[in-house]
ZAKOL-828625 format. One line per field, with one value per residue (C-alpha): residue number from 1; x negated, y, z. Coordinates in nm, 3 decimals. Layout:
% ZAKOL-828625
seq <- NUM:...
xx <- X:...
yy <- Y:...
zz <- Z:...
//
This chain:
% ZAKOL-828625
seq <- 1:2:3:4:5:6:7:8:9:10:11:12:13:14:15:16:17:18:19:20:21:22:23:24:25:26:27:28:29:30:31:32:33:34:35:36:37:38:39:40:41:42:43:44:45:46:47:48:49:50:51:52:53:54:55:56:57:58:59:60:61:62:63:64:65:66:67:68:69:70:71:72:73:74:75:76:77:78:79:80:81:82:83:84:85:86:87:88:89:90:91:92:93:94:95:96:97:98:99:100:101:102:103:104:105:106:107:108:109:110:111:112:113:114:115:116:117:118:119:120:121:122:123:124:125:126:127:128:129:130:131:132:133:134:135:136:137:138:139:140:141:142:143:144:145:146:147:148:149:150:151:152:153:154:155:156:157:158:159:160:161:162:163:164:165:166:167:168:169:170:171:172:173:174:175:176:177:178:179:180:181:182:183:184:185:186:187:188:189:190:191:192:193:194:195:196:197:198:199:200:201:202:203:204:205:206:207:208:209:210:211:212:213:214:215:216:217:218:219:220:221:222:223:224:225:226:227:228:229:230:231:232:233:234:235:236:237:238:239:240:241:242:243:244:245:246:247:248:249:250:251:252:253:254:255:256:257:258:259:260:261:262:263:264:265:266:267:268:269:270:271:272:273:274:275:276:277:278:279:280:281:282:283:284:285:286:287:288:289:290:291:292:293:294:295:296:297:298:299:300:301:302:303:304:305:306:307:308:309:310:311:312:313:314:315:316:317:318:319:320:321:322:323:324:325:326:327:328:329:330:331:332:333:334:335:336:337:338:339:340:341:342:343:344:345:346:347:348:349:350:351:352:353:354:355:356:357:358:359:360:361:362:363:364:365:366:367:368:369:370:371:372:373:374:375:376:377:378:379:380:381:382:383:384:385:386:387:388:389:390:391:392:393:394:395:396:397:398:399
xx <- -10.347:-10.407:-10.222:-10.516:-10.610:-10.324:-10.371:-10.713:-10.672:-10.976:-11.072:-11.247:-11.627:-11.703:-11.520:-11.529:-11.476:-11.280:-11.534:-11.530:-11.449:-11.131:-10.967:-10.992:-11.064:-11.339:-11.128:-10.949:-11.204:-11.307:-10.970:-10.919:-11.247:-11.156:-10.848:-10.989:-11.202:-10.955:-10.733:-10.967:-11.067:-10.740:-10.643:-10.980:-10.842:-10.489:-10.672:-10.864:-10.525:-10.731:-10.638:-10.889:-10.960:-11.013:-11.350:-11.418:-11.219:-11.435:-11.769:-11.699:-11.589:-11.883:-12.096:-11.896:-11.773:-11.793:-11.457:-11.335:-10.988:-10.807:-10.887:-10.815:-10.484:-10.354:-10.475:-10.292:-9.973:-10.011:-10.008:-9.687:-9.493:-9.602:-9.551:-9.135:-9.128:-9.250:-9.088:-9.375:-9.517:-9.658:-10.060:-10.101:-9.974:-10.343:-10.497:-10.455:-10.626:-10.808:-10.697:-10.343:-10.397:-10.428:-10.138:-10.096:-10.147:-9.752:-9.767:-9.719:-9.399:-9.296:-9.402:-9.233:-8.895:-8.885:-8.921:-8.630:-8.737:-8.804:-8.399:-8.466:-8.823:-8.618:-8.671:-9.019:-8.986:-8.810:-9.110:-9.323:-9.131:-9.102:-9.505:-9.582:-9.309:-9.469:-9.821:-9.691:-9.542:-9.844:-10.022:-9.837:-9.814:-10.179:-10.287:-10.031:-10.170:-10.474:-10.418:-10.280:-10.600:-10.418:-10.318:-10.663:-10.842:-10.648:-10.709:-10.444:-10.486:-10.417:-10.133:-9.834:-9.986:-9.866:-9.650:-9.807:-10.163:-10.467:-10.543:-10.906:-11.137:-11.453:-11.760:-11.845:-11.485:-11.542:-11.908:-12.152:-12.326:-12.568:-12.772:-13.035:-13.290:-13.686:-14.012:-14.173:-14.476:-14.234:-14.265:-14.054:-13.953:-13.858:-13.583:-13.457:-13.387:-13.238:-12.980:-12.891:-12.905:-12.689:-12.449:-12.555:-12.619:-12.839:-13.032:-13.202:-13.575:-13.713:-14.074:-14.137:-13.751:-13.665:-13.515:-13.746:-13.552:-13.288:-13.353:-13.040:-12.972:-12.970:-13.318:-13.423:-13.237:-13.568:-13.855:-14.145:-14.181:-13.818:-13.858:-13.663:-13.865:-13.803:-13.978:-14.285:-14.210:-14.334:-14.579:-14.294:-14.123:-14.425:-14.499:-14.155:-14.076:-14.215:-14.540:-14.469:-14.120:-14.293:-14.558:-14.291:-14.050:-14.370:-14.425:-14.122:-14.089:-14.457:-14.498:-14.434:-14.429:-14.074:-14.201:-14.230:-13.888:-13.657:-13.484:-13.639:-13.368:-13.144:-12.810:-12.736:-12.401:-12.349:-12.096:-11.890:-11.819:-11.447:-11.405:-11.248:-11.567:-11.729:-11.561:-11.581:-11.960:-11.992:-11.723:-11.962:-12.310:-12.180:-12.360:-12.228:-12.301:-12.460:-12.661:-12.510:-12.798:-12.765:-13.033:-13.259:-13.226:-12.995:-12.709:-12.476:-12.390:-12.052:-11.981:-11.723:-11.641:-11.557:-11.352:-11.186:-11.135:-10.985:-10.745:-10.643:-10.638:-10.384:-10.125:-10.074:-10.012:-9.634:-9.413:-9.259:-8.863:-8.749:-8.492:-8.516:-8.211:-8.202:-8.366:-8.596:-8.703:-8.690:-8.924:-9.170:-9.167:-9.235:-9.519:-9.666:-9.630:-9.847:-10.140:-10.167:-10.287:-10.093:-9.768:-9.700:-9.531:-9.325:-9.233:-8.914:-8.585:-8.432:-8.141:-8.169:-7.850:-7.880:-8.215:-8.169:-8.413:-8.306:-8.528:-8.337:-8.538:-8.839:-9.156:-9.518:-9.582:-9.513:-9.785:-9.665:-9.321:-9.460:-9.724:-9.401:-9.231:-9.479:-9.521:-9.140:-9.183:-9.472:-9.223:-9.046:-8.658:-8.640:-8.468:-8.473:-8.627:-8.372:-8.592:-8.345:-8.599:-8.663:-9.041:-9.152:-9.525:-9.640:-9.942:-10.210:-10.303:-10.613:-10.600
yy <- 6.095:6.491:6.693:6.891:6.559:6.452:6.647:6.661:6.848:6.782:7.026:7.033:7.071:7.202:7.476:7.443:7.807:7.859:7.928:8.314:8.193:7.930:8.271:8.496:8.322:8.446:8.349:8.721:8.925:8.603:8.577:8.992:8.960:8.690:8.811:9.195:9.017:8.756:9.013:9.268:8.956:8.851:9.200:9.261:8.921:9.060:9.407:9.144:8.955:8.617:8.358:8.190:7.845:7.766:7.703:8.016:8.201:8.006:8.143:8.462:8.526:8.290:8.567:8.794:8.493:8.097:8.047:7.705:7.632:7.600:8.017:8.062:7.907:8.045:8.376:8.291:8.226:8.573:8.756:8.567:8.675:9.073:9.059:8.894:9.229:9.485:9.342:9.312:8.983:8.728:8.775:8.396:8.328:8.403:8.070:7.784:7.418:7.245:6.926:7.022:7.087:7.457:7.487:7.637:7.385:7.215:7.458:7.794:7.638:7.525:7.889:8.075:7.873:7.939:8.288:8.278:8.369:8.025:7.835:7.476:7.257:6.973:7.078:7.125:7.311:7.520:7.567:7.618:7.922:8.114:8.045:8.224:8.481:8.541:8.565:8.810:9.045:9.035:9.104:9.431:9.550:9.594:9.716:9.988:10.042:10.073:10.298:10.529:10.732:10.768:10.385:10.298:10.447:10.216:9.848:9.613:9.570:9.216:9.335:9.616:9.952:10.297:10.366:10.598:10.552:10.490:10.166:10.001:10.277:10.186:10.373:10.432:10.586:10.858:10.911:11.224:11.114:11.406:11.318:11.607:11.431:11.531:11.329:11.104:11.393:11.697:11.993:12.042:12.372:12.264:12.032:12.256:12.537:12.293:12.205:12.564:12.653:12.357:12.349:12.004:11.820:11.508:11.429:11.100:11.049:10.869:10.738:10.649:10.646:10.388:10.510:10.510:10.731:10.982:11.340:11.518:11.835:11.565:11.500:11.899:11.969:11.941:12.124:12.312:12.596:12.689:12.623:12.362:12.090:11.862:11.949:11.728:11.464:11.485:11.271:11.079:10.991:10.931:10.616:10.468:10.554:10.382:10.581:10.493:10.627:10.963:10.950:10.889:11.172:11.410:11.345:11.397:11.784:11.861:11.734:11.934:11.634:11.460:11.124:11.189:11.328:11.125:10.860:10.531:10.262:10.345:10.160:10.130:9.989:9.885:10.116:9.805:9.805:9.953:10.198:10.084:9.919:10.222:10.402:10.132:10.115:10.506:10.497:10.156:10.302:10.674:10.804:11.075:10.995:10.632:10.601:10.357:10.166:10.019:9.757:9.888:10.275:10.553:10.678:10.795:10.908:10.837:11.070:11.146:11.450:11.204:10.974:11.284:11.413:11.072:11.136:11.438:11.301:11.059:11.372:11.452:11.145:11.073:10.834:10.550:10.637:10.239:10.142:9.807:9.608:9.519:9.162:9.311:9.538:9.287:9.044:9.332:9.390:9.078:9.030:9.368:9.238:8.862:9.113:9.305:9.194:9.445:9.306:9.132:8.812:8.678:8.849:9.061:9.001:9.322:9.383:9.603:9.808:10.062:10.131:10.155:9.954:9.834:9.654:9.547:9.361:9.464:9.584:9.583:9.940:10.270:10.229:9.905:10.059:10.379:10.153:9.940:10.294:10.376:10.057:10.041:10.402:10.290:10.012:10.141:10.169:10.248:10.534:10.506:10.322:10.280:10.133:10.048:9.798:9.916:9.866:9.606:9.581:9.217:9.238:8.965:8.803:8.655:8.364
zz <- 15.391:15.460:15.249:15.129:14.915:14.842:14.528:14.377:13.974:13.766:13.579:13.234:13.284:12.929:12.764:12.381:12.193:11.905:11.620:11.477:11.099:11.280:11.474:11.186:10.853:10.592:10.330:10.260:10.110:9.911:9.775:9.704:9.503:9.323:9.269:9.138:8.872:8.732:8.700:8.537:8.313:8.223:8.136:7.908:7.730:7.684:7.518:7.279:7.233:7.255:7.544:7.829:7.934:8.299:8.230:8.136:8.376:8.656:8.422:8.444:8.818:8.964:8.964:9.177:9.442:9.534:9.365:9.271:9.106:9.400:9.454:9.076:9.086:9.408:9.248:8.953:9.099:9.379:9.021:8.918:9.208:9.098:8.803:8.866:9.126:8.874:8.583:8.376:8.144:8.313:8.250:8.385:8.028:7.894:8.109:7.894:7.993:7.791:7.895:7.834:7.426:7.447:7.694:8.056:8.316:8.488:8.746:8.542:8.397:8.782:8.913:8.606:8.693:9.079:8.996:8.770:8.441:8.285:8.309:8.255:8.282:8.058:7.725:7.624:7.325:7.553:7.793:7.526:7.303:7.688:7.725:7.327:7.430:7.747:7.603:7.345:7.582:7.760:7.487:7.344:7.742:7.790:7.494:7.539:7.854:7.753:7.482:7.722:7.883:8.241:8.284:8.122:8.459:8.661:8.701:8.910:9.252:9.408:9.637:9.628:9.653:9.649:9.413:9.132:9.243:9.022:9.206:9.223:9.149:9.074:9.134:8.769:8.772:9.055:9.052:8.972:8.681:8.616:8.988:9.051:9.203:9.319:9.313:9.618:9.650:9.602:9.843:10.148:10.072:9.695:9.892:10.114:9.820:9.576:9.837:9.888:9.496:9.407:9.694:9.792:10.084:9.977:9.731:9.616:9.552:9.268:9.197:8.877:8.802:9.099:9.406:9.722:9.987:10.003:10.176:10.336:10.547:10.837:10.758:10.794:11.098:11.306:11.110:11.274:11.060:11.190:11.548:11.589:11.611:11.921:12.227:12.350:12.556:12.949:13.148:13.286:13.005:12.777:12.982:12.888:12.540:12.227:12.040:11.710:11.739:11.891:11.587:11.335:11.483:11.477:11.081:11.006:11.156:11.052:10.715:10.418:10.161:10.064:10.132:10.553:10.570:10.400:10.454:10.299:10.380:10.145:10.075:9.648:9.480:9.182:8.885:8.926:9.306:9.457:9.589:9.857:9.954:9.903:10.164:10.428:10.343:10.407:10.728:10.857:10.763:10.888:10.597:10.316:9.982:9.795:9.499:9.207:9.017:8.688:8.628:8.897:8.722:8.899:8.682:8.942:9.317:9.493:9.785:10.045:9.857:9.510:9.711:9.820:9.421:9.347:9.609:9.464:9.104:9.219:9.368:9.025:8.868:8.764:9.009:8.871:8.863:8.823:9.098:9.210:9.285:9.700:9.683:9.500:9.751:10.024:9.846:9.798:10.154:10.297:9.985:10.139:10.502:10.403:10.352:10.684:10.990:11.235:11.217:11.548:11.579:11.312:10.999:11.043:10.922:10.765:10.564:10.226:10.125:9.858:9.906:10.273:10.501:10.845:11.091:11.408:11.739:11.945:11.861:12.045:12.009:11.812:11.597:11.438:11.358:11.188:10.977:10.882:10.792:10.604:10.428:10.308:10.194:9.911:9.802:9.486:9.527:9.892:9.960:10.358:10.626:10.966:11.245:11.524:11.753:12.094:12.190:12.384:12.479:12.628:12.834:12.845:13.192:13.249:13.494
//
């Protein structure tokens, strides 16, 4: 036999992709959400000082996501683990089943004992005293909290933050609530001088009290009466580009009435909605400022320059002084770490002494190991971060 077919491979005739939702699961920003509203709801109870069933801790976040009990529990249970690093009462103490006689379900008792708090699962009378204790403290800790006007801002966010930050914004919290705003038929000129009177840059339009379109200096770049309109298209390119575009484009530097000009897609939130997603809507959209509707009316407007305000609010807000004890530290870390999606490879092993960090190994790049710095830095307790791993970039080959 030839040695040319002596070896024939065979090689697969179909190549099956990985499905989007398998390579990076949906399931994150499902979770966060349900975690921001359990938590907000679980915190409302412990104001009220009255406990919640399962049943109605499903009720009340169905609106926001698809959540079922197996998002509720693992929510449940990510709270749990901050609360044992923060030292506070276990707010899982307000979920009581049904089924189990006005009780917490097996699992808080199991979770409550791994983290160290709860000694034995023998006794039940045990077990139950450390579930009223529990539900006490947290009780008395967030109705102090909320008596206090700073920590009342501030709602818990479903991961370890910065330290000292007023953490999960909402729009209603940051936004302009006094919007000056103009009618659909409204003059040109009327725009352009209440931007410069007001110091603004946008402003929303409203026909009979519903927005319709927001006008901005964008929109007035290009007028006619200033000479700036665009210049008319020649023969050549007429035949290629679209007329309706070149009609559109013309009403919009002619017209003197609000309603050419502005902008008519325009993206709302609610006063309920993050900031967080706030900003990525503005970085996505590459727009400046968003109205907030309440029940189809306009009570607010969240811009770039409120975002920015929060962040200076937050500069003068007191640090925590606790100092957490080395394991502490460590488990906050790698609780930090289970959030991110830069971290490359496996999660690090680091030693904490006295505060001090110490990551030893390789690295992919120098962006990875100042994120890392500057994750351990938000971490209450750390006093240093020593980053001893050399960096080692793997390239990808494409056969």
């Amino acid at each position: 036999m030839p040695l040319h077919t002596a070896f024939k491979p065979k090689f697969p005739t179909l190549i099956t992709r990985i499905p989007a939702t398998t390579a990076q699961p949906t399931g994150r920003r499902q979770a966060r959400l349900v975690s921001i509203r359990l938590q907000r709801e679980l915190t409302r109870c412990a104001c009220r000082g009255i406990p919640i069933t399962y049943r109605q801790l499903l009720r009340s976040i169905a609106n926001v996501s698809d959540a079922d009990a197996t998002l509720v529990r693992a929510a449940l249970e990510r709270l749990m683990d901050e609360d044992t690093i923060a030292a506070r009462p276990f707010v899982a103490a307000l979920v009581i089943g049904t089924q189990a006689g006005g009780r917490p379900e097996p699992w808080f008792f199991s979770k409550a004992r791994m983290t160290g708090r709860l000694a034995s699962l023998s006794d039940e009378l045990d077990a139950l005293a450390f579930h009223a204790r529990e539900l006490q403290r947290a009780i008395s800790y967030y109705r102090a909290m909320a008596s206090n006007s700073a920590a009342a801002l501030s709602v818990r966010r479903p991961g370890v933050g910065n330290e000292g930050a007023v953490e999960m914004l909402m729009a209603k919290d940051v936004m302009t609530p006094d919007v000056i705003t103009v009618a659909s038929d409204a003059p040109i000129h009327a725009v352009a001088d209440i931007l410069v009177t007001q110091g603004i840059s946008g402003v929303p339009v409203l026909d009979k009290d519903v927005v319709v379109g927001i006008v901005t200096e964008g929109d007035l770049l290009h007028r006619a009466e200033i000479g700036t309109a665009r210049r008319p298209a020649s023969w050549w390119s007429r035949l290629f580009k679209n007329k309706a575009l070149l009609a559109a484009a013309y009403s919009r530097e002619h017209s003197s009435r609000v309603v050419d000009v502005m902008t008519k897609n325009v993206v709302t939130v609610d006063e309920f909605t993050p900031i967080a997603d706030i900003a990525d809507l503005l970085a996505q959209r590459r727009i400046r400022r968003v109205p907030v509707i309440r029940g189809g009316k306009l009570v607010g407007i969240v811009s770039r320059a409120n975002i920015v305000r929060a962040l200076a609010v937050t500069a003068n807000l007191p640090r925590s002084a606790c100092k957490a004890d080395d394991e502490t530290i460590r488990q906050q870390i790698l609780l930090a770490l289970r959030d991110e999606a830069w971290p490359s490879g496996s999660t690090p092993n680091f030693p904490v002494k006295n505060g001090v960090v110490s990551f030893w190994g390789t690295v992919e790049s120098d962006a990875e190991r100042n994120a890392l710095r500057v994750l351990c830095e938000n971490v209450p307790g750390v006093q240093k971060v020593e980053d001893h791993r050399m960096i080692l970039s793997f390239r990808t080959f494409a056969l």
